[in-house]
C-alpha positions as CSV (number, residue, x, y, z in Angstrom):
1,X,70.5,57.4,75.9
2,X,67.2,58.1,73.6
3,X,67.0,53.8,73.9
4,X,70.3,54.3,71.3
5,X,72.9,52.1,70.3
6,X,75.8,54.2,71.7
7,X,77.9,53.9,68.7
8,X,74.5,55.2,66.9
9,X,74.2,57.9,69.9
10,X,78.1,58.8,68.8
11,X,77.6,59.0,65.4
12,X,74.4,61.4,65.4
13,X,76.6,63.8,67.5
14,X,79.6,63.4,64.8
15,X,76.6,64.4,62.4
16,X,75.0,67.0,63.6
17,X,79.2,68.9,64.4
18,X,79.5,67.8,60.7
19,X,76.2,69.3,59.7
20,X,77.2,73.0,61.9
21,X,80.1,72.8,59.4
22,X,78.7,72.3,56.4
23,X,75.5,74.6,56.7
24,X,77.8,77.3,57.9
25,X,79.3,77.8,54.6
26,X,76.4,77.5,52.8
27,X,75.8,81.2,54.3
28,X,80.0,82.1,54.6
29,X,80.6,81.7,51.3
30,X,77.8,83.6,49.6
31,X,78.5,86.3,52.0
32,X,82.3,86.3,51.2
33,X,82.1,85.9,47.4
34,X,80.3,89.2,47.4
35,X,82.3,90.9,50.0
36,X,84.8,91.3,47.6
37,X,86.6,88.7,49.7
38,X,87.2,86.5,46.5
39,X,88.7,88.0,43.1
40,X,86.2,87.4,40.4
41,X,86.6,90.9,38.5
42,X,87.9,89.1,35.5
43,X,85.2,86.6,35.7
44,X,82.0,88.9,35.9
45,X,80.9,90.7,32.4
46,X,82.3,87.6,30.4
47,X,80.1,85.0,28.7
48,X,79.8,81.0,29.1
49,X,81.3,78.9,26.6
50,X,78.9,77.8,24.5
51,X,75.5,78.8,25.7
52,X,76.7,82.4,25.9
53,X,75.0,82.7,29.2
54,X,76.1,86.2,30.8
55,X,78.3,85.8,33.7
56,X,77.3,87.3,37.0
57,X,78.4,87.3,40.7
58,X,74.9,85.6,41.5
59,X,75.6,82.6,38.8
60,X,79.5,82.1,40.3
61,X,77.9,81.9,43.7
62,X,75.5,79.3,42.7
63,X,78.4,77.3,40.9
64,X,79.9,77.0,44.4
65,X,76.9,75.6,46.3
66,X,75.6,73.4,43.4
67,X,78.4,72.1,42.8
68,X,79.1,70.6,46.5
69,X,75.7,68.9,46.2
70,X,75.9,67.6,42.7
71,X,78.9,65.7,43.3
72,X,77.7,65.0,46.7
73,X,74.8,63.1,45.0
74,X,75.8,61.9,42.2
75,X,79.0,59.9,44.0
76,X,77.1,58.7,47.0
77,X,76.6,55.3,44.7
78,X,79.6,54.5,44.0
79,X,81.4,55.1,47.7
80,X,78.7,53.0,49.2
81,X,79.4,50.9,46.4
82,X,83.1,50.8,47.2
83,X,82.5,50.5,51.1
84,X,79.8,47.1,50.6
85,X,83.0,45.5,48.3
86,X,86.1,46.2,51.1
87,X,83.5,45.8,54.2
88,X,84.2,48.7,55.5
89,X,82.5,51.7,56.7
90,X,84.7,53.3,59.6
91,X,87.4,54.1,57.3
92,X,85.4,55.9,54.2
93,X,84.0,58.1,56.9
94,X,86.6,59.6,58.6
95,X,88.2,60.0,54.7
96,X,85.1,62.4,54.0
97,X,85.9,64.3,57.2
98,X,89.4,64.7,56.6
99,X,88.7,66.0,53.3
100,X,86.2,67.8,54.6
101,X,88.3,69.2,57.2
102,X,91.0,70.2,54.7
103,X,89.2,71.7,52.6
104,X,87.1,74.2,55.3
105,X,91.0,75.2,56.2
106,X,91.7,76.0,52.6
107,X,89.5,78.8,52.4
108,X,91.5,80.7,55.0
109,X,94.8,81.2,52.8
110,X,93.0,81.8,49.1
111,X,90.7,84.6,47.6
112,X,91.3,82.7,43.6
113,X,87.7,81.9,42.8
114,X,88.8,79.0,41.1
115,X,90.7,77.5,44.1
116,X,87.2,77.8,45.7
117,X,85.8,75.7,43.4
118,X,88.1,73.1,43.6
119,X,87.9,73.5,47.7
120,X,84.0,73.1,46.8
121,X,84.3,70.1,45.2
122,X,86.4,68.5,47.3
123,X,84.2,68.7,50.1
124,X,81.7,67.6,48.0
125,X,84.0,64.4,47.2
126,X,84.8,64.3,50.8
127,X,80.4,64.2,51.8
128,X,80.2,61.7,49.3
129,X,82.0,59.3,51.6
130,X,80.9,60.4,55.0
131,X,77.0,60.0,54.0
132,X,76.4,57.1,52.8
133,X,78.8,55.3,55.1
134,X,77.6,56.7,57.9
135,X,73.5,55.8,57.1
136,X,75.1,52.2,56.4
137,X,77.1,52.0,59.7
138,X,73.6,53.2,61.7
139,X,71.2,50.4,60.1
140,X,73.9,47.7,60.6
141,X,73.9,48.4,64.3
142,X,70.2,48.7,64.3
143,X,67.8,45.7,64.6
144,X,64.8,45.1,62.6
145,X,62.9,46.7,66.2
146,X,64.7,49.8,66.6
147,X,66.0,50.0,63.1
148,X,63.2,53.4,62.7
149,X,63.7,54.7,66.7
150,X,67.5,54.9,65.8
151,X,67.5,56.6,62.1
152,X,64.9,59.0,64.0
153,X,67.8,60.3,66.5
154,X,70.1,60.4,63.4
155,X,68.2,62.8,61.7
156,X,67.3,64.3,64.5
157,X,71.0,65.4,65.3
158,X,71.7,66.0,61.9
159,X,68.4,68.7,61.6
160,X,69.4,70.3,64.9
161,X,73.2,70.7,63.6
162,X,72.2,72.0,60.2
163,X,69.3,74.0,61.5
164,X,71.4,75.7,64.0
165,X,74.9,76.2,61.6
166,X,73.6,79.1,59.7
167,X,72.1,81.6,62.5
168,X,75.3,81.1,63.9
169,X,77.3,81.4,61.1
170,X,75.8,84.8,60.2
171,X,76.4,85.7,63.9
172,X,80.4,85.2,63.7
173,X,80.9,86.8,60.6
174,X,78.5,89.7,61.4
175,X,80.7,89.9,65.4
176,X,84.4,90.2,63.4
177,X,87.0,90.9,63.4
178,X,88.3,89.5,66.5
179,X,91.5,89.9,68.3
180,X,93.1,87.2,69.9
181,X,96.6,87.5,72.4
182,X,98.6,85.1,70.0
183,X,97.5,84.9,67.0
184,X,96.5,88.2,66.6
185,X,93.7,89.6,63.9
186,X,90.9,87.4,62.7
187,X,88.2,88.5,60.2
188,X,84.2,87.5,61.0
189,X,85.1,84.6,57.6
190,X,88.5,83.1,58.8
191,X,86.6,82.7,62.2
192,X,83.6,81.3,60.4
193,X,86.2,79.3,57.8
194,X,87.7,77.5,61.2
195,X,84.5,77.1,62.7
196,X,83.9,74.7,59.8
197,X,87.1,73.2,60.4
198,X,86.7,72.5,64.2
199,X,83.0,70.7,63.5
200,X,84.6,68.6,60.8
201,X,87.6,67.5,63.6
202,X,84.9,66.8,66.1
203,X,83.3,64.5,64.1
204,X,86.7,62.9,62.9
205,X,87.4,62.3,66.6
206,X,84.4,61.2,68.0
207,X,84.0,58.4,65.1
208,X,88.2,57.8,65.6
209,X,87.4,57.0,69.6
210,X,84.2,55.8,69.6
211,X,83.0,54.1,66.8
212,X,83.8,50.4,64.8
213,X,82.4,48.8,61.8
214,X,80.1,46.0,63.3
215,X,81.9,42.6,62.4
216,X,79.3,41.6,60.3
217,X,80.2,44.5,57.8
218,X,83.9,43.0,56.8
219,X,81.9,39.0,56.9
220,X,79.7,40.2,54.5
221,X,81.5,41.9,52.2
222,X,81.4,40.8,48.3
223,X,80.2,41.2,44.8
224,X,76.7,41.0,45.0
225,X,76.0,44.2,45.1
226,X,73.4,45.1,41.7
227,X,70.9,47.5,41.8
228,X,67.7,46.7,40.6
229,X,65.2,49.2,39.0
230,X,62.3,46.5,38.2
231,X,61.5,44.4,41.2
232,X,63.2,41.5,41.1
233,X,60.0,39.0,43.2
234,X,57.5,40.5,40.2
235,X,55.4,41.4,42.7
236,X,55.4,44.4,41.7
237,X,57.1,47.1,38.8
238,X,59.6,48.8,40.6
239,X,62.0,47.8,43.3
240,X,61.0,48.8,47.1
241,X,64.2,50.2,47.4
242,X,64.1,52.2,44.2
243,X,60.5,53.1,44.5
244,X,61.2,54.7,48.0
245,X,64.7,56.8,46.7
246,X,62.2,58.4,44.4
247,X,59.6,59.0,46.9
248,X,62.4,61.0,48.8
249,X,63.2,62.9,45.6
250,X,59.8,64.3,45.3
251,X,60.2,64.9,49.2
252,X,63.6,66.6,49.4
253,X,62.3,68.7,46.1
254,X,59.5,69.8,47.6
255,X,61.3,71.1,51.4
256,X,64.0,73.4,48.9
257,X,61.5,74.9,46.4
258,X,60.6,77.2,49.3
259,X,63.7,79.2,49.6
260,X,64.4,80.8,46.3
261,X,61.1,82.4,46.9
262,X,62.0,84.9,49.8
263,X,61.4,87.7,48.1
264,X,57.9,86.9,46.3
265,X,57.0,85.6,49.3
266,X,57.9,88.6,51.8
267,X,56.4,90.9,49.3
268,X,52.6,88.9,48.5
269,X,52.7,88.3,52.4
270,X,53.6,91.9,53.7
271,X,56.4,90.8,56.4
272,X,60.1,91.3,57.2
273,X,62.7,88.8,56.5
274,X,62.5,87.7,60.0
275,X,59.3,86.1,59.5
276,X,60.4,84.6,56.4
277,X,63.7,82.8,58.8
278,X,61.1,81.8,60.7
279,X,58.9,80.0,58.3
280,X,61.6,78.3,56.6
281,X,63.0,76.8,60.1
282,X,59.4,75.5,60.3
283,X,59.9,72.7,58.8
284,X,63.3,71.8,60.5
285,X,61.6,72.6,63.8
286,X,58.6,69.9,63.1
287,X,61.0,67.7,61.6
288,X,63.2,67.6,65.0
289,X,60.3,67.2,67.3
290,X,58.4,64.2,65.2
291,X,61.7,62.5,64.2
292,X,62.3,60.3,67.5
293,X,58.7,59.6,68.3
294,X,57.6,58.4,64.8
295,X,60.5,56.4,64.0
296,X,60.2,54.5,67.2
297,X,56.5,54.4,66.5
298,X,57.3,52.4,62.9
299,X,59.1,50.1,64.8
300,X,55.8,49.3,66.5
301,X,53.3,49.5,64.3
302,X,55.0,49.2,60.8
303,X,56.7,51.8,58.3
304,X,54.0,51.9,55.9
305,X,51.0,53.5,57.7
306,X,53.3,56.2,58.5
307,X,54.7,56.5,54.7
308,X,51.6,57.0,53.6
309,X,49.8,59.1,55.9
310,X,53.0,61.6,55.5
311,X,53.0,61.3,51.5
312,X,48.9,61.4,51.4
313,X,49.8,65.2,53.8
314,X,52.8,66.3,51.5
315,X,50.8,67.8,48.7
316,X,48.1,69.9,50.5
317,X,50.9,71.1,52.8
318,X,53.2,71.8,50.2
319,X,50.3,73.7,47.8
320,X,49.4,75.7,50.4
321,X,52.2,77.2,50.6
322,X,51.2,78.9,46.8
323,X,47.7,79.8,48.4
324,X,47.8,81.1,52.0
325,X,48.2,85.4,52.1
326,X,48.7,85.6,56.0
327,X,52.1,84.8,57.5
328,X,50.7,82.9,60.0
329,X,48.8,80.8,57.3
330,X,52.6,80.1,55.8
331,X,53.6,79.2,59.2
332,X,51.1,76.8,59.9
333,X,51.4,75.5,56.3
334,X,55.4,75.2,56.6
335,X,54.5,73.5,59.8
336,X,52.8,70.7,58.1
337,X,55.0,70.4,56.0
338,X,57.7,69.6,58.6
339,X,55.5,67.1,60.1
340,X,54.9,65.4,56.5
341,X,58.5,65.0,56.0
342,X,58.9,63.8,59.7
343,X,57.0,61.0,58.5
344,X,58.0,60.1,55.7
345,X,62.1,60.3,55.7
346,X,62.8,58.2,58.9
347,X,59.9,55.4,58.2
348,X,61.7,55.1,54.8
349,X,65.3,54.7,55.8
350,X,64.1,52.3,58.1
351,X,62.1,50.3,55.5
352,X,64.7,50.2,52.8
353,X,67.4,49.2,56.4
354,X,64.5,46.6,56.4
355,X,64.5,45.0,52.8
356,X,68.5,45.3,52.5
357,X,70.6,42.5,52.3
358,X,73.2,41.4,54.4
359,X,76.6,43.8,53.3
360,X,74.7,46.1,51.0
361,X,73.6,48.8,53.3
362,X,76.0,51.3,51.4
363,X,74.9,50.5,48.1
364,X,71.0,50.6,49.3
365,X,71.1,53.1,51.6
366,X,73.0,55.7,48.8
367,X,70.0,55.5,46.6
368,X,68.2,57.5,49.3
369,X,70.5,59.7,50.6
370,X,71.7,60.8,46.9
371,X,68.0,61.5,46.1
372,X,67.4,63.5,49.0
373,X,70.5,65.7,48.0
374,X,69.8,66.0,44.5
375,X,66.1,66.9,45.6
376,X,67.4,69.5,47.3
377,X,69.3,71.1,44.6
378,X,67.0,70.9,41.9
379,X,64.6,72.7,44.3
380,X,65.9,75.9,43.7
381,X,66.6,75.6,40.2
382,X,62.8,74.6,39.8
383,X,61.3,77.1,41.6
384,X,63.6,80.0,40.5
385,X,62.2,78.7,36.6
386,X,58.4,78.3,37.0
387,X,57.6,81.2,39.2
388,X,57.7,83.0,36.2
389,X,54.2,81.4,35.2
390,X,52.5,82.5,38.7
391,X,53.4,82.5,42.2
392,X,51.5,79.2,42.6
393,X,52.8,77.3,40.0
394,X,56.1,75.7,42.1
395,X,54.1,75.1,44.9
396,X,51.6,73.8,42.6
397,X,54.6,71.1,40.9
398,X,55.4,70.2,44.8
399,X,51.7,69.0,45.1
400,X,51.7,67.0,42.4
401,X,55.4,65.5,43.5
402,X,53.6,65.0,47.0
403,X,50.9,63.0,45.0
404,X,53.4,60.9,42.9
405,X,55.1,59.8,46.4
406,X,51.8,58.5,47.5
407,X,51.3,56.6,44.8
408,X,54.5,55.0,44.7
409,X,54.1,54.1,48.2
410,X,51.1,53.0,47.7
411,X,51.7,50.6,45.0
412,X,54.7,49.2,44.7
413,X,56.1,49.5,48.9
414,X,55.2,46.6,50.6
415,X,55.4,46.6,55.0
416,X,58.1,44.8,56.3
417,X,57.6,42.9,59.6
418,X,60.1,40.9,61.7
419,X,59.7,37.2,61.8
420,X,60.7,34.4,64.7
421,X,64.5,34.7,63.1
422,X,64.9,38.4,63.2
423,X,65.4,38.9,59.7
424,X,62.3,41.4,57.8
425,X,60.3,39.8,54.7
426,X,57.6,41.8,52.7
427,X,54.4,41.5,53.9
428,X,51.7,41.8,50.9
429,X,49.1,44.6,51.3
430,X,45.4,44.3,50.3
């Protein structure tokens, strides 16, 4: 299906019911923090310890959702690490669902705000594992000539499941409470809560039944496993791999400056929330429809054309974003931006798949995937800070980021191209 490996076929499907999940309570738990669902009376009105910041309901929710990504990022190195040295890749995965799992349930029985930070965490332990493992187990099944058609399915799955988790998410707790013959009363956030639950067991099944590390994974297993900042041919300054984990920083900061801004941006563009929904799945939108067709497209004609063309549109799509006063001018600029993304994200999995030794796919691969999440919580925190200097001025930062991607790209990325033996070695550029 798609002209998928069906074990990569099986584990974009476990990703995108893992994604549902985890997108749903990035709206749930907002929504039942300040619902009065969770006790933080004691909390609220008190100071931090040391910087004396004021506490407030908004600064504990944002504790709860930065903390899943930070140490969703920040421990992607190390579990890839850890599943390159025991071979194995199967395992780790279904450990991050479980956990993942467990956790979701957790929320049903407590309303302690610190037991929902611990619950947060967890789950951020518990991605950790599942991400990096997973983007390892889908380049080791890939060859070097459908390595970009099947990292664009991935995504693609993975965009439609997180994409589509938070309308319905605000749909079931919005519908509740329910009433059920057995088990009786359920509020719109338990229902949610085991939403999250069920898409974290649908994933644990489908990879359970349907999915085995490749045998090459356990052969290759060992110590090798450094990661190099300089590159280590001298060709060039930085390493390929390296140089395209930041390029996907200043990507994934770019896509989350946008949604701190909703009210700025609803009120310099004169429109109702729903057209701000609608803007901001722009980019999703684009992303899903370019994914499939470019990724198989870098496995034709190379990654790096589609690299750069994607990094070269970044930073007009991005600044326009600070410039345009119509919503439809937002639309069309969040639209390019989606397509920008498209080309850059799957092209560069593919590329770092591509110059990725034998048994390091976790420890690669993580460099990407933890710059994409730290992108994307930085976003916020960046956009939130230098609004204050003008409405332009974080759309304005994302340009530049846009810029520095190009760059990198440009200089220090090299194309990769199969040869007679089927393995990939850099191909210098002019």
């Amino acid at each position: 299906m798609f002209g998928t490996d069906r074990r990569v076929l099986v584990l974009a499907l476990a990703r995108m019911a893992d994604a549902v999940a985890n997108s749903f309570l990035i709206v749930v738990l907002p929504l039942f923090i300040a619902s009065g669902g969770v006790d933080i009376t004691g909390l609220v009105g008190t100071s931090v310890p040391v910087v004396g910041l004021a506490v407030t309901e908004e600064l504990l929710i944002g504790v709860v959702l930065s903390l899943f990504g930070l140490l969703n990022s920040f421990g992607q190195p190390f579990t890839g690490r850890l599943s390159d040295r025991t071979g194995k890749r199967k395992l780790y995965v279904l450990l991050g669902l479980a956990l993942l799992a467990v956790a979701s349930a957790g929320y049903l029985y407590t309303d302690d705000y610190t037991v929902i930070v611990v619950l947060r965490m967890l789950q951020g332990v518990g991605a950790a594992f599942t991400i990096p493992c997973t983007i390892a187990l889908v380049n080791e099944l890939a060859t070097e000539a459908s390595r970009g058609g099947n990292f664009g399915v991935f995504n693609t799955f993975r965009l439609l499941g997180f994409g589509f988790g938070p309308v319905v998410a605000g749909t079931v707790v919005e519908a509740g409470p329910y009433r059920f013959p057995v088990v009786g009363g359920l509020s719109g956030f338990d229902a949610a809560f085991l939403v999250a639950v069920v898409g974290a067991l649908v994933s644990f099944g489908l990879v359970s039944l349907l999915v085995s590390d490749p045998e090459e994974t356990q052969a290759t297993a060992g110590e090798d496993l450094g990661l190099a900042i300089r590159d280590p041919s001298g060709r060039h300054l930085l390493d390929p791999v390296f140089t395209l984990a930041v390029a996907t920083l200043c990507l994934s900061v770019g896509i989350a400056l946008f949604a701190t801004l909703q009210g700025r941006i609803n009120a310099r563009l004169g429109q109702a929330p729903v057209l701000f929904g609608l803007q901001f799945a722009a980019v999703v939108v684009a992303n899903v429809v370019f994914q499939i067709p470019i990724g198989r497209a870098s496995d034709r004609y190379g990654r790096r054309p589609f690299l750069l063309v994607g990094s070269a549109l970044l930073a007009p799509a991005v600044l326009a974003q600070g410039l345009v006063t119509t919503p439809v001018g937002m639309l069309a600029a969040r639209t390019l931006h989606g397509v920008a993304v498209g080309m850059v994200y799957a092209p560069g999995l593919a590329l770092a798949g591509d110059l990725t030794g034998e048994g390091q796919s976790g420890t690669k691969l993580s460099l990407l995937t933890m710059a994409f999440g730290l992108g994307t919580a930085l976003g916020p925190l960046l956009s939130g800070y230098l609004v204050r200097f003008g409405f332009v001025v974080p759309f304005a930062f994302g340009g530049v980021l846009g810029l520095v991607a190009l760059a990198l790209v440009y200089t220090q990325v090299e194309e990769t191209l199969p040869d007679a033996g089927g393995r990939t070695d850099a191909v210098p550029q002019d």
